[in-house]
C-alpha positions as CSV (number, residue, x, y, z in Angstrom):
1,X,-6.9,-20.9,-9.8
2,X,-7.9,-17.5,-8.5
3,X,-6.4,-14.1,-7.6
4,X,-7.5,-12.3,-4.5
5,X,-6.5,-8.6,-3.9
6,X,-6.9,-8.0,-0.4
7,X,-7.2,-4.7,1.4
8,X,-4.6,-2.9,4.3
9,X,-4.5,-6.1,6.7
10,X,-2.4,-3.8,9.6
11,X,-1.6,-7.0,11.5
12,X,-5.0,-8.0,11.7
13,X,-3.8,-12.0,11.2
14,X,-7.0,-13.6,12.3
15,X,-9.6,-11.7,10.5
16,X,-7.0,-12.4,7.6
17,X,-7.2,-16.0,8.2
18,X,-11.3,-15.8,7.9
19,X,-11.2,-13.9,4.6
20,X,-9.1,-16.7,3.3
21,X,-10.9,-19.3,4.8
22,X,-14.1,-17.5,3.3
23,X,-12.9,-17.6,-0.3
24,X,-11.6,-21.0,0.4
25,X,-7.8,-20.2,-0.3
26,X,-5.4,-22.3,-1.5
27,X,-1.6,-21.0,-1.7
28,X,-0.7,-24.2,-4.0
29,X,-3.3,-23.0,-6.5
30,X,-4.3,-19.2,-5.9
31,X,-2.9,-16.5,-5.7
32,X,-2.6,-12.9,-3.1
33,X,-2.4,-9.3,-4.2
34,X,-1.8,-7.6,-0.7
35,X,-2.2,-3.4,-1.3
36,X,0.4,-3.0,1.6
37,X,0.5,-2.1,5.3
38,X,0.5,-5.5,5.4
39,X,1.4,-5.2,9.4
40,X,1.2,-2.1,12.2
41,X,-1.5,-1.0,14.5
42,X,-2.9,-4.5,14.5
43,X,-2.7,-6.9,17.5
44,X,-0.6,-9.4,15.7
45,X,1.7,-8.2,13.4
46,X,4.7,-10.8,14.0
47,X,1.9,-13.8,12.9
48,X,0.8,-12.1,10.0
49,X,4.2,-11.6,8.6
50,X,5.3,-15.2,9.5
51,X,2.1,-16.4,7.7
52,X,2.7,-14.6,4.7
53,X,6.4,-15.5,4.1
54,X,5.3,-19.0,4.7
55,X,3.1,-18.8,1.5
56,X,5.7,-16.1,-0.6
57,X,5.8,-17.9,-3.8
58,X,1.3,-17.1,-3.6
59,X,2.0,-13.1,-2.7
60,X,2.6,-10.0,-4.9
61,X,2.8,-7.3,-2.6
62,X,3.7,-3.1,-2.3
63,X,4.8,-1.6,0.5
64,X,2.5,0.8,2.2
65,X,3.6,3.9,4.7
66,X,3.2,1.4,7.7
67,X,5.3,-0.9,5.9
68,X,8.1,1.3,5.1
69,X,8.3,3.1,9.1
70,X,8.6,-0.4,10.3
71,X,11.3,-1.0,7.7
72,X,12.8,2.4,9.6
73,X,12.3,1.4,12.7
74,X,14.2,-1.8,12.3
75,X,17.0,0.1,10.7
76,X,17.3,1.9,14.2
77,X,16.5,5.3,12.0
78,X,13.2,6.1,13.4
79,X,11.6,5.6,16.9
80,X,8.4,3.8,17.5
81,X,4.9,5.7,17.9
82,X,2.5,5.5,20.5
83,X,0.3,3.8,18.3
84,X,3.5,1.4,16.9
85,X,2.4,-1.9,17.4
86,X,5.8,-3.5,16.1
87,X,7.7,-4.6,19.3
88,X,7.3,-8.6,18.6
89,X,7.9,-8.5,15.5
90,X,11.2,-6.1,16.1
91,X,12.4,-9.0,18.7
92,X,11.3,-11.4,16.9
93,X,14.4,-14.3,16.1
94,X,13.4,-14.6,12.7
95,X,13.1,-10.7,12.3
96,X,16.1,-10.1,10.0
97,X,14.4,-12.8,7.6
98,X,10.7,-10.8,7.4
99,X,12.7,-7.6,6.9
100,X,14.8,-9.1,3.6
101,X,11.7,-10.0,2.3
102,X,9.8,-6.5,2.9
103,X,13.1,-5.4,1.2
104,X,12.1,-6.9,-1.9
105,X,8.6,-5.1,-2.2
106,X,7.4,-2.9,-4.6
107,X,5.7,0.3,-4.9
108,X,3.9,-0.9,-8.0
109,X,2.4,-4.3,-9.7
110,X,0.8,-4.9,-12.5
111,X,-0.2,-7.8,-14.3
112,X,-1.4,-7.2,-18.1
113,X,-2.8,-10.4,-18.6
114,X,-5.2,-10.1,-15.8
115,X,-5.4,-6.3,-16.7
116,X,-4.9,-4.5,-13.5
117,X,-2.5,-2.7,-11.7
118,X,-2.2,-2.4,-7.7
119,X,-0.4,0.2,-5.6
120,X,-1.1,1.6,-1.7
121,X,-2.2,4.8,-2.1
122,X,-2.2,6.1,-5.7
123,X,-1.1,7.0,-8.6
124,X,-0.9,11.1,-9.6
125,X,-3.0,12.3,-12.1
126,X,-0.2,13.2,-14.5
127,X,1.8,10.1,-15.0
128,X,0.9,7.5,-17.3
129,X,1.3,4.4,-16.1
130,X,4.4,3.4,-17.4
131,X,5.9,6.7,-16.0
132,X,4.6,5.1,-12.7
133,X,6.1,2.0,-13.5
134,X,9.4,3.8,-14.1
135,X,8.8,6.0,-10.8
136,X,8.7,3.3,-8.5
137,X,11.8,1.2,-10.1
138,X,13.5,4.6,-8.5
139,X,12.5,3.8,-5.3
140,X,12.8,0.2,-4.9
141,X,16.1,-0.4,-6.5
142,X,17.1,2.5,-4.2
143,X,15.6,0.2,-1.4
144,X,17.6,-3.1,-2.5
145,X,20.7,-1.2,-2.9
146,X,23.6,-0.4,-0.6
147,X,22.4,3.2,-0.1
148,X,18.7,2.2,1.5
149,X,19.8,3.2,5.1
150,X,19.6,6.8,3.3
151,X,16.4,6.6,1.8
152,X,14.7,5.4,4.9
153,X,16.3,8.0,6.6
154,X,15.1,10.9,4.4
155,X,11.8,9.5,3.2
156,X,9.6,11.1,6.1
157,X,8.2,15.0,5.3
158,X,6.0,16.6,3.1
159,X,8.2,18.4,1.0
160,X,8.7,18.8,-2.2
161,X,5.0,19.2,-2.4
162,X,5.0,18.6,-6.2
163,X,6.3,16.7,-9.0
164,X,8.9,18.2,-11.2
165,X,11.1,16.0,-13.8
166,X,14.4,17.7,-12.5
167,X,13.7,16.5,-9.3
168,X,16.8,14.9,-7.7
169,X,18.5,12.6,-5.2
170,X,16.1,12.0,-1.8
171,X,14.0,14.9,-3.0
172,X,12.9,13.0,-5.7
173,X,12.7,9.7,-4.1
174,X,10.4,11.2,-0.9
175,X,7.9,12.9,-3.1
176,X,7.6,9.6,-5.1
177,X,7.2,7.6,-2.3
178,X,4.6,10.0,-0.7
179,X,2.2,9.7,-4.2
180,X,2.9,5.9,-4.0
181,X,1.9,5.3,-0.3
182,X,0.5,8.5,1.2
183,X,-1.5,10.7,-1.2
184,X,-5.3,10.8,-1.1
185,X,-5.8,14.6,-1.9
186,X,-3.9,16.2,-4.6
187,X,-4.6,18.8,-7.9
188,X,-4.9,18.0,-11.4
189,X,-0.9,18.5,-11.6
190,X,-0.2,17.0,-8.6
191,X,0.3,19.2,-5.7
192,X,0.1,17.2,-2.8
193,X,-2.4,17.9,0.2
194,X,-0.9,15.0,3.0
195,X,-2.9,16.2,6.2
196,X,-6.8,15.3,5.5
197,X,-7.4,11.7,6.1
198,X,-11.5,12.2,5.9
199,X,-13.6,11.0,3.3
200,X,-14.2,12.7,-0.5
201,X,-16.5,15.2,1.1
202,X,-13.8,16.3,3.0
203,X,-11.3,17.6,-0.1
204,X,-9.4,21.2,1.0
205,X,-10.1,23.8,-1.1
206,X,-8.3,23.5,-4.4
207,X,-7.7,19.5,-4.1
208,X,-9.4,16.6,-5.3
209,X,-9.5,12.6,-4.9
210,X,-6.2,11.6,-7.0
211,X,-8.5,9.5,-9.3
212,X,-11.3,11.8,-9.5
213,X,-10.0,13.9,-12.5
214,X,-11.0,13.7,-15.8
215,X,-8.1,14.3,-17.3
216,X,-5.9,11.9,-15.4
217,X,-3.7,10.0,-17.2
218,X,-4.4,6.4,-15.9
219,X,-8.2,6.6,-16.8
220,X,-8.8,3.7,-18.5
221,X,-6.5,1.6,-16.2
222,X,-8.2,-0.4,-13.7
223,X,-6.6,0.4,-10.1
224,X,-6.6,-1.4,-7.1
225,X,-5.4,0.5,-3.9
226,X,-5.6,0.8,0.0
227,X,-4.6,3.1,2.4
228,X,-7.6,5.5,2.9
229,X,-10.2,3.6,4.8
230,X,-12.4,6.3,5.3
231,X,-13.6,5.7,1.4
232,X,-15.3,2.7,3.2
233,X,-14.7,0.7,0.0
234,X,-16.2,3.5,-2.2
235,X,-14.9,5.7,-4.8
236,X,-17.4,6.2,-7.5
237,X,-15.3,6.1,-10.0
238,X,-14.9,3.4,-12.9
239,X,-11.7,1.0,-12.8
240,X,-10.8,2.3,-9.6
241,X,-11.3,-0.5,-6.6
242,X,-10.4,0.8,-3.1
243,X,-9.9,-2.1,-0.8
244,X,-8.9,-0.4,2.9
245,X,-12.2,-0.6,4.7
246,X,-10.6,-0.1,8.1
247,X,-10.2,-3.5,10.0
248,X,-7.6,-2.2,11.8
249,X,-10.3,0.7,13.2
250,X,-12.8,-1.8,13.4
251,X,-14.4,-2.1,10.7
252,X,-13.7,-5.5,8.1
253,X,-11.1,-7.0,5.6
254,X,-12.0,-7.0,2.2
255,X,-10.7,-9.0,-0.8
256,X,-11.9,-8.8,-4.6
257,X,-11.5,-11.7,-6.7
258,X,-9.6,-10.6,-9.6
259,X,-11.2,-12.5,-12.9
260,X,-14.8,-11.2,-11.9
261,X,-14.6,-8.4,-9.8
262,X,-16.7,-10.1,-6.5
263,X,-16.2,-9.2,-3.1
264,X,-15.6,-11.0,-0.1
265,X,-15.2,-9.2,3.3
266,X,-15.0,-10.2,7.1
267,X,-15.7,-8.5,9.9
268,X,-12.5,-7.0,12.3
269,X,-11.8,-10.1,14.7
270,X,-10.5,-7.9,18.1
């Protein structure tokens, strides 16, 4: 038995199909860890989400941003975007099945025994992990509860731009879901920077990588995350695994192999 945490697939279903075929995958015995935007911007979408509900009792997922507009979408709360690549999957006869089940994601897993934890885009230098944990129990039991149409509807914008305990109501729940699936730049108390997609090199003035400070209260937790493909895999950072190396923009699908730490990849299949 093996665990495989696998990188922003985007509807990328057959390069997804030769990473498991690399590592020889076997939903009866292993196991996925999918870092979200599991489907968008890809050519196949509908087929990636129909493959992975097929092997549900193998997958731990979180939502990612693409995840959560799609969830929108569907909710007939947010248009589609040029780029959208959802339209099968949105007509699809089984569609109301694959959106219960993206319903039930998280923001956050962790697993002690195999000693890692595994969001989309981050976690914010000041919370501990279990203040994480408890963070994102906000948010999903928001999502699996009558008053979800509400959050999806609020959750876009930038604003608040920074953490504060007496945060309330969809204030609260946006910024949350913005560290959880949108941040890559951000201070050491975690003002938010959501506009620079670029690589390290490319921090504004003022901001840093989330899991570049010192200080950061998740430092000796090992992270797995996606969502910022320009990072090309790298991050330079101990415990910290980023697993979006841009498939979806042409460049490969990665997976690590969680009881050693060995990577697998294959190349984007157009």
């Amino acid at each position: 038995m093996a665990t495989y945490a696998i990188g922003d697939i985007q509807g990328c279903y057959d390069s997804l199909q030769c990473l498991l075929e690399k590592v020889s995958f076997n939903p009866d015995l292993d196991k996925l860890w999918l870092v979200g935007d599991l489907i968008n911007r890809g050519p196949d979408s509908l087929a990636t989400l129909r493959y992975l509900y097929s092997i549900r009792h193998s997958v731990e997922f979180v939502l990612g941003n693409h995840d959560l507009h799609f969830l929108a979408v569907s909710f007939g709360l947010r248009k589609t975007g040029q780029n959208d690549t959802l339209s099968e999957l949105l007509h699809a006869p089984d569609r109301q099945e694959l959106i219960d089940w993206l319903m039930q994601g998280k923001l956050l897993h962790t697993d002690e025994a195999l000693g890692y934890t595994m969001v989309h885009a981050g976690i914010p230098p000041m919370w501990s992990l279990r203040q994480a944990q408890a963070h994102a129990r906000e948010v999903e039991s928001t999502l699996q509860s009558r008053y979800c149409r509400d959050f999806l509807a609020s959750m876009y914008g930038n604003q608040p731009n920074r953490w504060k305990n007496k945060l309330i109501g969809m204030d609260r729940l946006r910024i949350i879901t913005n560290y959880f699936t949108r941040m890559r730049f951000c201070t050491e108390d975690g003002m938010l920077e959501l506009d620079t997609k670029e690589n390290m090199s490319a921090a504004p003035l003022g901001f840093a990588p989330w899991f570049s400070f010192t200080e950061r209260k998740t430092f000796n937790e090992k992270i797995i995350f996606g969502h910022w493909a320009a990072l090309e895999g790298q991050t330079n950072t101990p415990n910290i695994y980023a697993l979006d190396t841009g498939c979806v923009w042409g460049g490969s699908l990665s997976a690590m192999r969680l009881e050693d730490a060995k990577l697998f990849s294959c190349d984007c299949i157009a």
